[in-house]
N, C-alpha and C positions, 0 to 999 in steps of 0.2 A: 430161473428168471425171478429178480425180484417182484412179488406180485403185489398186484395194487386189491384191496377187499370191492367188492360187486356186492351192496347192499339190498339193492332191487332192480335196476338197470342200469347201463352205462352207455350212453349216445358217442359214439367213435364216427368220425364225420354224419354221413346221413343212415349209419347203421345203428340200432337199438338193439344190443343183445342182454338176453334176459334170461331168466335164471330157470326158465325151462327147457330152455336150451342145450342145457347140460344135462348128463346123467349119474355123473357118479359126484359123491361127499367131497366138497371143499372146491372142487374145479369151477362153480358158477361163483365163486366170491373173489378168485384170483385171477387178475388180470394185469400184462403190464403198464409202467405208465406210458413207455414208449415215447418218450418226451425228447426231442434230440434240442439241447443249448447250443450248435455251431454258431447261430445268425444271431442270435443275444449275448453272449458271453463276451466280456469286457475287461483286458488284462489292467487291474487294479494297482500290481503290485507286480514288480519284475523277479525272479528270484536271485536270493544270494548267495554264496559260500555260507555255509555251516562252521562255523570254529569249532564246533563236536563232533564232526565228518569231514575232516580234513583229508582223509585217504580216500576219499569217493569221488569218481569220475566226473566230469561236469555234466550239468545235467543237457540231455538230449531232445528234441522234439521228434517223435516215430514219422505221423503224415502230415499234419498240418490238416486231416479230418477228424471227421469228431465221434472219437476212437473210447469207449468204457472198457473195465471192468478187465483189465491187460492181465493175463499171465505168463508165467515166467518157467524155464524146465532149464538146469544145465545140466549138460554132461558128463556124469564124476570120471569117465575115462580118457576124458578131449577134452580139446576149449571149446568147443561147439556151446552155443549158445542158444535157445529159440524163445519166443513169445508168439500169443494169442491174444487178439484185442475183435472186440465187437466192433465194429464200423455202423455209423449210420450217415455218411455221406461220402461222395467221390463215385469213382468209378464202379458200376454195378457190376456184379461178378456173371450178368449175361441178360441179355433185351427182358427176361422177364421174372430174372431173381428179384425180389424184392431185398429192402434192408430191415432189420441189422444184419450183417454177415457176420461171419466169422474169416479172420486172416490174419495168415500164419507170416513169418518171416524167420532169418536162423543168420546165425556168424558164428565162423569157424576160425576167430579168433577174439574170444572171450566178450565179443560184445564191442570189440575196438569197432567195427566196418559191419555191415550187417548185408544180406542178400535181399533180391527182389519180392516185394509184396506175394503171395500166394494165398487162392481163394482155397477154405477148404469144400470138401466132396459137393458139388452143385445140388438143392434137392429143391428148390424153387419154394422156400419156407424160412421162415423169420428166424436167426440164428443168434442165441443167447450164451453166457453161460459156460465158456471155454474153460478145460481144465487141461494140465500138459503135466507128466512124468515121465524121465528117461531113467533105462535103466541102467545094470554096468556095464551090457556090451553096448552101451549107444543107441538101442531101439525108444521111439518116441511113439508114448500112448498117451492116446489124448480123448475127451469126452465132451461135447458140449449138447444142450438143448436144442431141438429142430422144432420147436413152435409144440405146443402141448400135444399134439398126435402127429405125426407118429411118438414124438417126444426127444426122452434121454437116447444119443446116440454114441456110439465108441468106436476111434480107428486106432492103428497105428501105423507106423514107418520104420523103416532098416536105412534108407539110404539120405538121413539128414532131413526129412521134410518133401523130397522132391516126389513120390510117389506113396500112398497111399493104400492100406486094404479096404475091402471094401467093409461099410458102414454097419454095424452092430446096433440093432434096437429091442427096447428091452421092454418098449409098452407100443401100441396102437390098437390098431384095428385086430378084433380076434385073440386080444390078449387080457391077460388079466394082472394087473391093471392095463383100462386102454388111453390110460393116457400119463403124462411124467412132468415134473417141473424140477429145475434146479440138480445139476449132478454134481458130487463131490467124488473124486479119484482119490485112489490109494495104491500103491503097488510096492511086492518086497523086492527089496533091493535086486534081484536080477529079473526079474517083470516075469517072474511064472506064476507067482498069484498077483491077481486083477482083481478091485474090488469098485463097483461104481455103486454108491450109496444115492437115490433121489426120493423125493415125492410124489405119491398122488395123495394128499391130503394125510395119508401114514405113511408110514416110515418103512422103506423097503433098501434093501441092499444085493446087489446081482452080483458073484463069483464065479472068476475064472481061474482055473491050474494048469492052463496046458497055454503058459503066456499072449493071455484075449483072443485065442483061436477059436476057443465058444466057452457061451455061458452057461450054467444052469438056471432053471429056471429062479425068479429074483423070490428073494425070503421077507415079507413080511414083518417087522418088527414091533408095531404096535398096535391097538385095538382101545380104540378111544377116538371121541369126535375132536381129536383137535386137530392142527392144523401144521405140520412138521417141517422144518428144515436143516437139512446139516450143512455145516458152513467147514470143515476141516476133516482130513484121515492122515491115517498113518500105520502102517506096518512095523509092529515091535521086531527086535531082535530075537526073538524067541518064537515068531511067527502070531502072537498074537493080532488082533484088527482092532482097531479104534475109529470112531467118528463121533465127534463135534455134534452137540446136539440143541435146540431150542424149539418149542414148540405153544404155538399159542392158541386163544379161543380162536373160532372162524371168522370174524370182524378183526380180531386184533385186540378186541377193549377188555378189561380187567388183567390179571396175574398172566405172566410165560413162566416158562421153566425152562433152567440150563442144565444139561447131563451130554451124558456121554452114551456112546452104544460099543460093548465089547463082542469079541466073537474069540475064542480061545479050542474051534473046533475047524476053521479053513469056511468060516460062513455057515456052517449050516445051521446052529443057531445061534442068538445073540445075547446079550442080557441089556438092560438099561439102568441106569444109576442118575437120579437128580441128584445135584451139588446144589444147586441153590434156586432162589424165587425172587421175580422182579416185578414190581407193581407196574400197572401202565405207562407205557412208554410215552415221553413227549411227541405234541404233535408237530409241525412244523410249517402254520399258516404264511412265515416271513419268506418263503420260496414255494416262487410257481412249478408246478407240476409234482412238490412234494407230498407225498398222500401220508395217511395216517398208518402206520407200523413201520415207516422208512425205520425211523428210531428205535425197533425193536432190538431187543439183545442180541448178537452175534458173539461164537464162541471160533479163540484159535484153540490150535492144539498142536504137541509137537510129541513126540519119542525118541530120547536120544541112547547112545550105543548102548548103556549098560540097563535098560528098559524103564528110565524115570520117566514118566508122564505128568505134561506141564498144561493146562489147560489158562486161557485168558478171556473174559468175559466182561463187557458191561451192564449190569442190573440197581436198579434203586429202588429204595424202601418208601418213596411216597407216588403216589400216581402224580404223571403230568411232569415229571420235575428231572433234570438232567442228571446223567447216570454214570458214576463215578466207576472205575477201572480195576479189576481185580483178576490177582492169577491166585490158583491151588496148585499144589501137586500131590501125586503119588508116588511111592518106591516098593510099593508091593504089589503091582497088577491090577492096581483099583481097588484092593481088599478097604482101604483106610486111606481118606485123602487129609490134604493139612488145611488147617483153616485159609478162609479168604486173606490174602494181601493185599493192600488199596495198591496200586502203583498212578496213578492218576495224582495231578495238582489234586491239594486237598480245598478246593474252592466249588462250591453247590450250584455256582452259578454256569460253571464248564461244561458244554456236549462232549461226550466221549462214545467213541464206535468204531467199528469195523478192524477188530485186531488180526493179528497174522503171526505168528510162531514158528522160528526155526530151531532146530535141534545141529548141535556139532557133537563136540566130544562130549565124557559124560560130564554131568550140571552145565553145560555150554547151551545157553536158549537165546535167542534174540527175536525180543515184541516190538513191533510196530503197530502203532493205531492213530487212529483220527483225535484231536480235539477241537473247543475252540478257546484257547487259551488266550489268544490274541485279543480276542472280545467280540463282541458281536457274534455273529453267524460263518464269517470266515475259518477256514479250519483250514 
């Protein structure tokens, strides 16, 4: 979940939770905003045809509720198609589930028609953070956030979506860590290793070999007070593991760092590599509910067949000032990466964030990110 920083307290209607409250490093400073835009949000602008995406579908509205943070899994054996979107309004998933949820939907023919709305696993906790990958026989694993304790949760499905295992958790109560934010998936192409990378303030990674039937216990990756997230994975062709990495002080303010975390043994240990360093992120007072590190660097990342490794990131060299777009790669397993490439308008005055990286054949990558090229604050 994106979390918001907890300086000294935070008044949530008439609750005050404070920072003794917590127990373990970094969990009293994150919180989320929990902000839902349905009843303010004001369509400014209609959309259009793209002249640069001319072969893409028109675009579609999913519920007409006010739906974040959607992802996406297809089928490489079918047209089966599904998505996961966080809800926070409409129909409650039961008299006393609260929101956000999570829910699922799927089309079995490429996305043209799509099936009935479906809640995932009921657990009567604030549901964040959805991720989804199918494998090559068709099986859907999926991982989202169940509110910081019990935490990071994992299911999957055989039969399109309609049934469910039961729920996999990797932090709560009696565990160690007891509690998780933010899950990043990864799985090799026929889903017998499972990788769910999250946080509790360090960086841990849980694997599975026997296709998420169970885990071992989650591995640890870093040992330092900062404050970690990983935003992408991936499963090389050689069985290597990758995850997407950025990690900042516990408030957010001064330098982050973007790297990577490798595993070249099935998980059991990992290495980390910084690629680069970003001065303090812009803050963003012109939008209500946006807190200070929304703006912090997020890293894609992709692996395509012949094991090139493409990473995409925004970071800038002055604090406060908006943060221009850059991808690396490697061709040697991370031995040696290539220098930064801007791919962003070359204009200082542009926000850039939130990329996403796909891998096809080999050199075949495709980035998509946020800016605001337009002007203003619209992206």
């Amino acid at each position: 979940m994106n979390p918001r920083p907890l300086l000294s307290s935070l008044l949530l209607g008439a609750v005050t939770i404070t920072c003794s409250q917590f127990g373990e490093k970094g969990e009293s400073r994150k919180l989320p905003s929990g902000r839902s835009y349905l009843a303010t949000t004001v369509v400014e602008r209609a959309p259009f045809a793209s002249a640069a995406g001319s072969g893409f579908d028109a675009e579609r509205v999913w519920s007409g509720h006010d739906d974040w943070e959607p992802a996406v899994g297809a089928d490489p054996s079918s047209s089966f198609v599904y998505q996961l979107t966080t809800r926070y309004s409409g129909p409650a998933a039961c008299q006393s589930c609260p929101f956000p949820v999570i829910v699922f939907r799927a089309s079995a023919d490429g996305g043209g028609t799509w099936g009935p709305d479906r809640f995932f696993p009921l657990t009567r906790k604030p549901q964040n953070d959805p991720q989804i990958e199918v494998a090559t026989d068709g099986t859907i694993y999926a991982a989202w956030l169940d509110d910081y304790r019990p935490g990071v949760k994992f299911i999957k499905s055989a039969d399109h979506g309609v049934t469910w295992s039961e729920p996999i958790a990797f932090t709560g109560k009696g565990k160690k860590p007891s509690w998780s934010d933010r899950p990043i998936l990864a799985i090799s192409p026929d889903g017998r290793d499972v990788y769910v990378a999250f946080n509790a303030s360090d960086s841990w990674v849980a694997a599975s070999h026997d296709y998420g039937l169970s885990f071992a216990p989650a591995v640890k990756t870093s040992n330092d007070t900062r404050y970690w997230f990983h935003s992408a994975g991936a499963v090389a062709p050689d069985g290597d593991v990758w995850f997407a990495t950025a990690d900042y002080s516990q408030d957010y303010s001064g330098d982050s760092h973007i790297g990577v975390l490798k595993s070249s043994d099935s998980g059991a240990t990992w290495t980390h590599v910084r690629l680069d360093t970003s001065s303090e992120m812009p803050d963003c007072p012109w939008a209500a509910g946006c807190y200070f590190g929304f703006f912090g660097p997020s890293v894609g990342l992709a692996v395509d067949l012949v094991g090139t490794v493409i990473v995409a990131y925004h970071a800038g060299g002055t604090p406060g000032a908006p943060q221009p777009m850059y991808v690396r790669t490697s061709t040697d397993g991370g031995a040696t990466w290539s220098a930064r490439r801007e791919m962003s308008v070359p204009d200082p005055a542009v926000h850039n964030g939130f990329p996403a990286l796909g891998a096809g054949g080999a050199g075949d990558f495709r980035l998509v990110w946020q800016d605001t090229r337009g002007g203003g604050t619209a992206s």
